[in-house]
N, CA and C of each residue as an Amber inpcrd file, in Angstrom:
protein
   561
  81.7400000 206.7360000-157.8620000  82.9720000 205.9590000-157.7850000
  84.0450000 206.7260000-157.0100000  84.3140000 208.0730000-157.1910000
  85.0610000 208.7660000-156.7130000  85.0120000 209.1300000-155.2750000
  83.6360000 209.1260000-154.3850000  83.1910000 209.1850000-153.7840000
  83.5190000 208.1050000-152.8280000  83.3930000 206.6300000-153.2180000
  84.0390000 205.1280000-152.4120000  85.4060000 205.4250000-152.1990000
  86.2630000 205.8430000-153.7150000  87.5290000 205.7000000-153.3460000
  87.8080000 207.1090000-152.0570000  87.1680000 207.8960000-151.9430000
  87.6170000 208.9150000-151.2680000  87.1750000 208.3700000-149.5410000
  86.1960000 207.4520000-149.6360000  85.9220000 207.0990000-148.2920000
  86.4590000 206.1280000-147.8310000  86.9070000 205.0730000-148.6870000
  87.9340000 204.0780000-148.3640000  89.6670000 204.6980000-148.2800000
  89.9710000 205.6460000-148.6100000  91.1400000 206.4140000-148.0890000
  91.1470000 206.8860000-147.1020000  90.0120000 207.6910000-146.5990000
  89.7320000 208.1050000-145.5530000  89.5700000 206.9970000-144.2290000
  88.8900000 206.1760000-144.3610000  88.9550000 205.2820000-143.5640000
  90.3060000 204.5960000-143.0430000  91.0040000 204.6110000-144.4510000
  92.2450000 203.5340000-144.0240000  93.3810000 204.3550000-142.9800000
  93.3220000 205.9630000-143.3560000  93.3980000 207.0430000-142.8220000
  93.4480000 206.5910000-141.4530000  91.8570000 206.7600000-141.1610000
  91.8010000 207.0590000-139.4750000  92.0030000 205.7620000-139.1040000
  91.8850000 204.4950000-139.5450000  92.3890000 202.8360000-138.9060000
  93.8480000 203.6050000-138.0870000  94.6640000 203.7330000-139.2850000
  96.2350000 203.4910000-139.0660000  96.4290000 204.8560000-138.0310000
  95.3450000 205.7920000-138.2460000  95.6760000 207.0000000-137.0570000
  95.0660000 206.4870000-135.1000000  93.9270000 205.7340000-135.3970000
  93.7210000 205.2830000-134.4390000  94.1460000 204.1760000-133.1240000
  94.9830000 203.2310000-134.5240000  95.4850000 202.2270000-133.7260000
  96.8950000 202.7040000-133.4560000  97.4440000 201.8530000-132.1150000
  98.5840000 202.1180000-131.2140000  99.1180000 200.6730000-131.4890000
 100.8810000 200.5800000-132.2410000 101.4070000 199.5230000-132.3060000
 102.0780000 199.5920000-131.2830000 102.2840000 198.6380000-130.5230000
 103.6140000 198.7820000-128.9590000 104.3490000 197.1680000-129.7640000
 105.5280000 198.1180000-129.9660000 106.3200000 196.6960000-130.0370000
 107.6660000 196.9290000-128.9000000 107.6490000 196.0130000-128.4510000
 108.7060000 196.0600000-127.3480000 110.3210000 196.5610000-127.8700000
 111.2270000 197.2500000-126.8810000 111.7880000 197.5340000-127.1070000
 112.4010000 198.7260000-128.3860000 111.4550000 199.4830000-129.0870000
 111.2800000 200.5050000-130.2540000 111.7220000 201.6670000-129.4570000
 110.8270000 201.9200000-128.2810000 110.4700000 202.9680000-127.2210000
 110.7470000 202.6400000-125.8460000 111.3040000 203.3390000-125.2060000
 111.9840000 203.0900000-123.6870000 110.6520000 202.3030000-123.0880000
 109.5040000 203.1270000-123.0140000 108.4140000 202.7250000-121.9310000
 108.6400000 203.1640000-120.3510000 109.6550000 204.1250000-120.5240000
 110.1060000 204.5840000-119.3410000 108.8820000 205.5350000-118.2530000
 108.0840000 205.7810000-119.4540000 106.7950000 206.7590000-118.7220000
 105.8250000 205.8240000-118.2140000 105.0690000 205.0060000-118.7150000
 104.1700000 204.1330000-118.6760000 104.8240000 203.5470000-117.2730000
 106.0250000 202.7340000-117.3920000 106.5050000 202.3150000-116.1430000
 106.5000000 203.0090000-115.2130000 107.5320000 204.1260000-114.9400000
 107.1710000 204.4810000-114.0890000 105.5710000 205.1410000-113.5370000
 105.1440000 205.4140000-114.3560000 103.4400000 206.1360000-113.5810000
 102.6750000 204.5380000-113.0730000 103.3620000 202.9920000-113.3240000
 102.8260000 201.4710000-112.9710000 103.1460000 201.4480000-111.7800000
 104.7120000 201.9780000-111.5050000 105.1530000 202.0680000-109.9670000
 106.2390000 202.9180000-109.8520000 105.7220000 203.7290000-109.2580000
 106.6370000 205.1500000-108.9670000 108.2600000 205.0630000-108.1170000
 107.9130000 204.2870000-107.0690000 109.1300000 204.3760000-106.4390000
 110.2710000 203.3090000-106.8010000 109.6620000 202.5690000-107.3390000
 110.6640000 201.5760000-107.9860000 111.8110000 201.9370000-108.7810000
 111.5070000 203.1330000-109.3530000 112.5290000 203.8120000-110.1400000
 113.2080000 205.4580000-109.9810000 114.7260000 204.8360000-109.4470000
 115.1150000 205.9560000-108.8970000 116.2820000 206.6840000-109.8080000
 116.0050000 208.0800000-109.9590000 116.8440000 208.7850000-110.4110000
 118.0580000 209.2500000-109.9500000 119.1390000 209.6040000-110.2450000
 120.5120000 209.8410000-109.6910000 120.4400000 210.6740000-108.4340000
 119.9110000 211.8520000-108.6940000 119.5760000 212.5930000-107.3790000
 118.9650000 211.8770000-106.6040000 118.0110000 211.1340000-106.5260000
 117.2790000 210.0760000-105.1140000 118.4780000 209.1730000-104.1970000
 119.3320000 208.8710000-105.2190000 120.2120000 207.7880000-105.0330000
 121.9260000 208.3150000-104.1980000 121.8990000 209.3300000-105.4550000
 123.4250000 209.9290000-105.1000000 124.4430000 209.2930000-106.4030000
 125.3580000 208.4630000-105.5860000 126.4070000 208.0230000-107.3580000
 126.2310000 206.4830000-107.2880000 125.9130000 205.7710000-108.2300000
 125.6430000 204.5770000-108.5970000 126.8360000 203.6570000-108.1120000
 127.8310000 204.3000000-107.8200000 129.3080000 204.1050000-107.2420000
 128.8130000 203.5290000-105.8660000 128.2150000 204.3630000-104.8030000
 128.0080000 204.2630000-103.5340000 126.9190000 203.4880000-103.4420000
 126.0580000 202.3070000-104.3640000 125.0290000 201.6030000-103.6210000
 125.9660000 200.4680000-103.7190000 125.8990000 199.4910000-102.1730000
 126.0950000 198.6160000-102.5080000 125.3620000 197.4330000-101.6030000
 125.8510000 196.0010000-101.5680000 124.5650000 194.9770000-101.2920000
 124.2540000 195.3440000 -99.7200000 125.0810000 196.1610000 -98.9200000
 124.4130000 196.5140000 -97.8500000 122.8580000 197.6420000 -98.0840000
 123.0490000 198.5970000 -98.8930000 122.1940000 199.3780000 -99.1360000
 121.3690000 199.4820000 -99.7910000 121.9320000 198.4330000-101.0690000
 120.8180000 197.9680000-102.4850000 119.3890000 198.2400000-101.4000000
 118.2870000 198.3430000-102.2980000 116.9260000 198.0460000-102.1640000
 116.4150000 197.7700000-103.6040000 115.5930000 196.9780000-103.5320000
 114.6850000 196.6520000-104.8670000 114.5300000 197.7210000-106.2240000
 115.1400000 198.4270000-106.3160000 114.9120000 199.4670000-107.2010000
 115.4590000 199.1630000-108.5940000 115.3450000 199.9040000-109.3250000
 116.0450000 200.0420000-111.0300000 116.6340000 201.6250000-111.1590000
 118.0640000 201.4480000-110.8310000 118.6910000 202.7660000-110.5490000
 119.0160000 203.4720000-111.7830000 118.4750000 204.8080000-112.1730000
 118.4540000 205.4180000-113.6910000 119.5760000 205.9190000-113.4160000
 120.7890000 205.6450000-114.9010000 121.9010000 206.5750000-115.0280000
 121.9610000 206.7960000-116.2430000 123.0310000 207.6330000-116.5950000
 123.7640000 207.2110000-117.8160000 125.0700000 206.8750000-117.6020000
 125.7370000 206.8820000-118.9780000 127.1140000 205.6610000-119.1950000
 128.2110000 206.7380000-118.3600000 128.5090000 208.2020000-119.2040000
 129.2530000 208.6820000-118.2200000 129.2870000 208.4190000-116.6410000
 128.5470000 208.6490000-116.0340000 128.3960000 208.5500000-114.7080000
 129.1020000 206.8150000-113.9680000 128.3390000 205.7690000-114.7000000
 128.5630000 204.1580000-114.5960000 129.9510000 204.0250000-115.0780000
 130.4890000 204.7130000-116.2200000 132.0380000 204.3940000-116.4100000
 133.2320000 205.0030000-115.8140000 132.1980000 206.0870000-114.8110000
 132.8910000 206.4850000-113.4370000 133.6040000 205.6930000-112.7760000
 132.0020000 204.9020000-112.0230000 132.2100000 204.0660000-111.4590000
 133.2130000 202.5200000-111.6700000 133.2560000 202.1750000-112.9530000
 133.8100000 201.4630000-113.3720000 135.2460000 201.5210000-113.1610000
 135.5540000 202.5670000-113.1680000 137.4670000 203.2690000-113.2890000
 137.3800000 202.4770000-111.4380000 136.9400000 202.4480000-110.6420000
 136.9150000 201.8940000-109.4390000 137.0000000 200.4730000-108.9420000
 136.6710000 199.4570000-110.3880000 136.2900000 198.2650000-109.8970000
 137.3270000 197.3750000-110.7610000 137.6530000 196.5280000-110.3650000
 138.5580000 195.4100000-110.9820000 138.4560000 194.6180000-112.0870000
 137.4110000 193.8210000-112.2610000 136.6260000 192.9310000-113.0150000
 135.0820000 193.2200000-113.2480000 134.3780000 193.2800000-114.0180000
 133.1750000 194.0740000-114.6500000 132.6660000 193.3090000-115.6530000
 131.7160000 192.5210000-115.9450000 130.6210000 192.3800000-116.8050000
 129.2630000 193.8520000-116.8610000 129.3480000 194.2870000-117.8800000
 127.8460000 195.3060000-117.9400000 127.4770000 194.4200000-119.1260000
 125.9060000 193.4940000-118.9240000 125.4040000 192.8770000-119.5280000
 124.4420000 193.9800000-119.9380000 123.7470000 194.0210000-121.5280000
 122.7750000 194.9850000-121.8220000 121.7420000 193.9110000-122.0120000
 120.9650000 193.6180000-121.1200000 119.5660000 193.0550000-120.7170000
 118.4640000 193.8690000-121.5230000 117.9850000 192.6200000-122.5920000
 116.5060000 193.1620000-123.1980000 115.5390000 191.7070000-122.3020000
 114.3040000 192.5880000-121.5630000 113.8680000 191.8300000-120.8250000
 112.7560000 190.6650000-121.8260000 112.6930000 191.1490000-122.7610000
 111.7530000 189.7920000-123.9540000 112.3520000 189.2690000-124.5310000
 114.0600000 189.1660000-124.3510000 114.7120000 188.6620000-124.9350000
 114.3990000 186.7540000-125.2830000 114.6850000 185.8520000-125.9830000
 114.0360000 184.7480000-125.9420000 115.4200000 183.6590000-126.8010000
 116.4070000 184.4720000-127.6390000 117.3050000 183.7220000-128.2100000
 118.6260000 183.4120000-127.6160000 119.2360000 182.3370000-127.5940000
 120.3920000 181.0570000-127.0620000 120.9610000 182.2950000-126.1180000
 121.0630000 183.1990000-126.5140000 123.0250000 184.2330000-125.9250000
 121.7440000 184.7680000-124.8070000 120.8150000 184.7250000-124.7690000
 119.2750000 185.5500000-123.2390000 119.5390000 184.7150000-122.1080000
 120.5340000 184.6070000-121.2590000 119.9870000 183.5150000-119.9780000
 119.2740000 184.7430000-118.8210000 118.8150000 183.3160000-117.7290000
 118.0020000 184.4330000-116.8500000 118.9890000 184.9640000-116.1670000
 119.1730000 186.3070000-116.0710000 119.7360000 187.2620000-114.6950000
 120.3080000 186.3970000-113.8900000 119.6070000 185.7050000-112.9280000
 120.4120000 185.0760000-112.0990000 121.7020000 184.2540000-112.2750000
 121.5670000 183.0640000-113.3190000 122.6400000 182.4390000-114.3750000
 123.8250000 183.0660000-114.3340000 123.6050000 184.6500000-115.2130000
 124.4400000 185.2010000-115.4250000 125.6850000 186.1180000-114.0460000
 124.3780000 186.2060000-113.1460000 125.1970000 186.5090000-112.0440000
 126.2250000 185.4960000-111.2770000 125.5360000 184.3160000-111.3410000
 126.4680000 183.3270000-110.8090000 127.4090000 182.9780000-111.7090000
 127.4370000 183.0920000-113.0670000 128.5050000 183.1790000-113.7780000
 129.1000000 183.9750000-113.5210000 129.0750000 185.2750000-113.2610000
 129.8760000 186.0290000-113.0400000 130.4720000 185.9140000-111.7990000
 130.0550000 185.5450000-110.8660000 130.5870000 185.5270000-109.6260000
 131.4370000 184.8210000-109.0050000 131.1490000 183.1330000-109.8300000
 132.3040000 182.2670000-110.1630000 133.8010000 182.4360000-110.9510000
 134.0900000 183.3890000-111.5090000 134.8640000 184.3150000-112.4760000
 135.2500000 185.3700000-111.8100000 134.7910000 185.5000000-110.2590000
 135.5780000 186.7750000-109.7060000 135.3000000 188.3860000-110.3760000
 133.7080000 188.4150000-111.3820000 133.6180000 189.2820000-112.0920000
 132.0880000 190.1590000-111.2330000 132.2000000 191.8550000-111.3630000
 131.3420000 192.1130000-110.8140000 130.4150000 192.5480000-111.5800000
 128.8070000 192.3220000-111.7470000 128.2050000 192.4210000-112.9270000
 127.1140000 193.8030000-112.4430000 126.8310000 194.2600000-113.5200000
 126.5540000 195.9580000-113.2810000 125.0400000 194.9510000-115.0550000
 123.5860000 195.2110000-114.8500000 122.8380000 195.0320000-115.1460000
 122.0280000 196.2300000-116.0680000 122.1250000 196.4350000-117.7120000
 121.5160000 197.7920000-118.0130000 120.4010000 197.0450000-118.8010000
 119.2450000 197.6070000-118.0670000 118.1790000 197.3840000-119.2140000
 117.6410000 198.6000000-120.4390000 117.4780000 197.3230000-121.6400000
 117.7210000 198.2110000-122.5000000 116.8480000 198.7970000-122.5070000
 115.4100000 198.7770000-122.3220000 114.0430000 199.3030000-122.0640000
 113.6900000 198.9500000-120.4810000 112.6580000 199.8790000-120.6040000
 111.7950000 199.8760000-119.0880000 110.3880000 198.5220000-119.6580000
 110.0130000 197.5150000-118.5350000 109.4190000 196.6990000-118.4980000
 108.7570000 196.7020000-117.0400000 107.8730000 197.1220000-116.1720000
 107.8400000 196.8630000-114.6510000 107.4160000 195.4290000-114.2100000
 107.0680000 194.7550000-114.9840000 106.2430000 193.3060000-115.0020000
 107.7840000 192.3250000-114.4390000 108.7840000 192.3300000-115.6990000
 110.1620000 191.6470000-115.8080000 111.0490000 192.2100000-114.8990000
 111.0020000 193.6920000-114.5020000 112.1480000 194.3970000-114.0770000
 112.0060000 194.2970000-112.4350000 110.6760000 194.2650000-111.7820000
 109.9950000 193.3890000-110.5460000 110.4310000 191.9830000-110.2520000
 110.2200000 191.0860000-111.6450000 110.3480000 189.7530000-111.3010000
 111.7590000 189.3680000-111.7050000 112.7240000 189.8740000-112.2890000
 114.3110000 190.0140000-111.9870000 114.6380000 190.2720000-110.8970000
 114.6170000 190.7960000-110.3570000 115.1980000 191.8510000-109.1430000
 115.7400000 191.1620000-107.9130000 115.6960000 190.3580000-108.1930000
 116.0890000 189.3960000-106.2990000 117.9340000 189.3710000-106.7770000
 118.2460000 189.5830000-107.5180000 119.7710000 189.8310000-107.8480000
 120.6550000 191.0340000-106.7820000 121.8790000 190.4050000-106.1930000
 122.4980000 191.2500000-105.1910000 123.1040000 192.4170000-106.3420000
 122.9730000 192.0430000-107.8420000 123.6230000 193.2580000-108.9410000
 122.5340000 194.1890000-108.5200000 122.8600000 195.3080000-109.0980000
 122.3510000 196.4870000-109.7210000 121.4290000 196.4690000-111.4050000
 120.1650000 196.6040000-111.1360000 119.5460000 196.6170000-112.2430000
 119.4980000 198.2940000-112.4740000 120.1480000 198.8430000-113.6960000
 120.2570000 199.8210000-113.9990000 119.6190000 200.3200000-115.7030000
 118.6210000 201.3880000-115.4160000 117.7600000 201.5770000-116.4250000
 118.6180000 202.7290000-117.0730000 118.5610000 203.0170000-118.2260000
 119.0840000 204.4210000-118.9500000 118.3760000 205.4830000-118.8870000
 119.0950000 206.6210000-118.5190000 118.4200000 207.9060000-118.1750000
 117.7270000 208.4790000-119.8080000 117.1310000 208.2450000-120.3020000
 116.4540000 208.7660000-121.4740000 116.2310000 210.4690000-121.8410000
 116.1490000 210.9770000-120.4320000 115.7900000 212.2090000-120.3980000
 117.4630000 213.0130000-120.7960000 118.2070000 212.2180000-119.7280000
 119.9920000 212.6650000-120.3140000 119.9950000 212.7580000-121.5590000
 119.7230000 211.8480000-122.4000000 120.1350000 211.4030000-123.5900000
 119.3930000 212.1400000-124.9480000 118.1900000 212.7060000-123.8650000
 117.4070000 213.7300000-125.3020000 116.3480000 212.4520000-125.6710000
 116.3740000 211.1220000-125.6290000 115.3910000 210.5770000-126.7180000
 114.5590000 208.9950000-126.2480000 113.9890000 208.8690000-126.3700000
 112.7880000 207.5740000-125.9310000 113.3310000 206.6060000-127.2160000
 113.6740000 207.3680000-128.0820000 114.3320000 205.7570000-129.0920000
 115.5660000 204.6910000-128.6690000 114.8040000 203.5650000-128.3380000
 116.0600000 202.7600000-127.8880000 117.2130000 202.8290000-128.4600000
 117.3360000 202.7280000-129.4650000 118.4600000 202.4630000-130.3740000
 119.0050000 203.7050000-130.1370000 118.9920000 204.5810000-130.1520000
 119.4460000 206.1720000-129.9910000 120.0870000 205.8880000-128.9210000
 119.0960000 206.1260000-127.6730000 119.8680000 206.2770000-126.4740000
 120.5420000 204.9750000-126.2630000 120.6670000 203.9000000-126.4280000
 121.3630000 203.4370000-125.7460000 122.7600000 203.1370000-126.3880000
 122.4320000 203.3020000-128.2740000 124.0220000 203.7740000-129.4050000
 124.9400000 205.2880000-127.4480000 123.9680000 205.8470000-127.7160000
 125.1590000 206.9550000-127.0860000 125.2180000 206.3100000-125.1710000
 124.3990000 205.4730000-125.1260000 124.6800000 205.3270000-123.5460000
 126.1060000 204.0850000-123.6130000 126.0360000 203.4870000-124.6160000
 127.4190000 202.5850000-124.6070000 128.5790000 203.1040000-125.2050000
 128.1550000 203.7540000-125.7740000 129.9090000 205.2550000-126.0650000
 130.1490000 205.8970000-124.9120000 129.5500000 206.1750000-124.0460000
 129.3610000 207.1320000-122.8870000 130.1840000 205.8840000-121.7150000
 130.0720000 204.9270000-122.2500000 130.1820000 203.9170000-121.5630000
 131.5180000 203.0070000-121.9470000 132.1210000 203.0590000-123.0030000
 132.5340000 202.2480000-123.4980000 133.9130000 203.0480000-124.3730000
 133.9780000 204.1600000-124.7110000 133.7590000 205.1160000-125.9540000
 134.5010000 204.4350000-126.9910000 133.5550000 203.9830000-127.3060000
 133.4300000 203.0050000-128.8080000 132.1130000 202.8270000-129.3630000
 132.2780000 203.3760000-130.5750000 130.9690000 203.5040000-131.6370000
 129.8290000 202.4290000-131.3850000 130.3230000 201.3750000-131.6500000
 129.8640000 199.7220000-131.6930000 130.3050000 198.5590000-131.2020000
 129.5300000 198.1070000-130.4050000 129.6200000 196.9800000-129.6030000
 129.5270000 195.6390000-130.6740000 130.0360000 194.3660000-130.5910000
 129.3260000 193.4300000-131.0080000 128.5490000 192.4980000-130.1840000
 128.1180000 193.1650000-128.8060000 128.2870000 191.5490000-128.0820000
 127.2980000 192.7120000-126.8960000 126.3540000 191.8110000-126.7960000
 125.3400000 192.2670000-125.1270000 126.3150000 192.0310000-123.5640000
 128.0610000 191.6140000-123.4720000 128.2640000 191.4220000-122.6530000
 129.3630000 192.2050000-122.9780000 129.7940000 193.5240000-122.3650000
 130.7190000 194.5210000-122.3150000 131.8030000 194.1240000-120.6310000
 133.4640000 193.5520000-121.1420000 133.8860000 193.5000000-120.0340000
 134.8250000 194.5540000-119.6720000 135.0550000 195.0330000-118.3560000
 135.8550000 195.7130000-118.2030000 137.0010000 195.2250000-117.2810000
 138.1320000 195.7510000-117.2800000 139.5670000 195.2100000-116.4180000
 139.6700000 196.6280000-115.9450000 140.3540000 196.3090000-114.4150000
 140.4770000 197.8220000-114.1150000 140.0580000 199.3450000-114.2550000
 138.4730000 199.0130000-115.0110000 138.3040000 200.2540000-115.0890000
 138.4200000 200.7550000-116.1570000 138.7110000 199.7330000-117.4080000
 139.0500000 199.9320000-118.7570000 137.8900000 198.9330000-119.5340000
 137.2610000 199.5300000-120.3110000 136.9860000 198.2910000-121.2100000
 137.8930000 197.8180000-122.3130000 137.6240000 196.3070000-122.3430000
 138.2790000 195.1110000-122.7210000 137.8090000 194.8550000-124.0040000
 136.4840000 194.2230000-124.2480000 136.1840000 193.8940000-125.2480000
 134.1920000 193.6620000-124.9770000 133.3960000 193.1830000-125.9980000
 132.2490000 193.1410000-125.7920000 132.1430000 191.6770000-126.1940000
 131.1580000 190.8480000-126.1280000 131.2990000 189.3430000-126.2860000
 129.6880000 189.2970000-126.6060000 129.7410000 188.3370000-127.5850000
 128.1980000 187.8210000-127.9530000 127.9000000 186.4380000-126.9170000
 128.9230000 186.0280000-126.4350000 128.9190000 184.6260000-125.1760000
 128.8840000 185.1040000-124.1200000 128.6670000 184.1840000-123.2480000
 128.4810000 184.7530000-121.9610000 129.5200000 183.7710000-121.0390000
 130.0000000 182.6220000-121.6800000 131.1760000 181.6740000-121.4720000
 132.9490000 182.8550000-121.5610000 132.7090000 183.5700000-122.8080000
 133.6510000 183.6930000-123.1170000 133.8050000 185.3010000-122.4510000
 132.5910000 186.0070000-122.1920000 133.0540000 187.5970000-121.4770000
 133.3260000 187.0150000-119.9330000 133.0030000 186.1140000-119.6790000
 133.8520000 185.6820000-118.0190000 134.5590000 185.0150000-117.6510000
 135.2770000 184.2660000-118.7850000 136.7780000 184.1740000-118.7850000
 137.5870000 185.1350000-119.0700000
């Protein structure tokens, strides 16, 4: 008897050691992606300052920063949506990228794109956007846990603890407020 129970522990053991759960968004996926397609994803040094790309120079890429660096840039620009894009997103406040750009653009607002995880499948088939799709530097940040890095990439960004809202606006170079609408961060 002792013998079953010791092999049915053991077993349940190596199941749960063997199998790999991937649930989206837990873990950046920043490795996996990039080793899917290498040049697609460029680091600050490749690039220079996230400040200086613009739709003359854009190329197809997913430009890695962090928030310090982007709220640089921000102190530079007038009107600012930074939408935090989860690419499996699927509920009412998720429109597609594009939507949101033309919302923004109708609003005189310039929209700066952070995904919250790496995806190369979604982050490929987004991309025809004249915005900036901008991935979080993970390696800056010390950690592959979404929630981690991107809690400190929107302080870095924002410097405020907590957001309520996937649509962070900025005025002059200041942030304003964060919005769970996407009606109401572009008015």
């Amino acid at each position: 008897m002792k013998i079953k129970i010791y092999f049915l522990v053991l077993s349940i053991i190596l199941l749960f050691l063997s199998c790999k759960i991937n649930v989206n968004g837990v873990k950046s996926n920043y490795t996996k992606s990039k080793s899917e397609k290498e040049t697609f994803f460029l680091l600050e040094q490749e690039y220079g300052s996230i400040c200086e790309i613009s739709d003359t120079n854009k190329e197809k890429h997913v430009y890695i920063a962090n928030g310090k660096n982007l709220n640089e840039c921000l102190k530079k620009k007038e009107n600012v949506i930074v939408y935090i894009w989860e690419p499996h997103c699927k509920s009412k406040v998720c429109y597609p990228l594009n939507y949101i750009e033309l919302k923004c653009d109708e609003n005189k607002a310039e929209l700066y794109v952070i995904a919250e995880y790496y995806n190369t499948k979604l982050m490929l088939a987004e991309n025809d956007l004249k915005s900036l799709i901008i991935g979080v530097d993970t390696k800056y940040y010390g950690t592959n846990i979404t929630s981690k890095y991107l809690s400190k990439f929107i302080y870095d960004l924002t410097g405020e603890n907590k957001t309520n809202g996937r649509y962070l606006k900025f005025q002059k170079g200041k942030f304003v407020n964060s919005f769970k609408d996407l009606n109401l961060a572009t008015n």
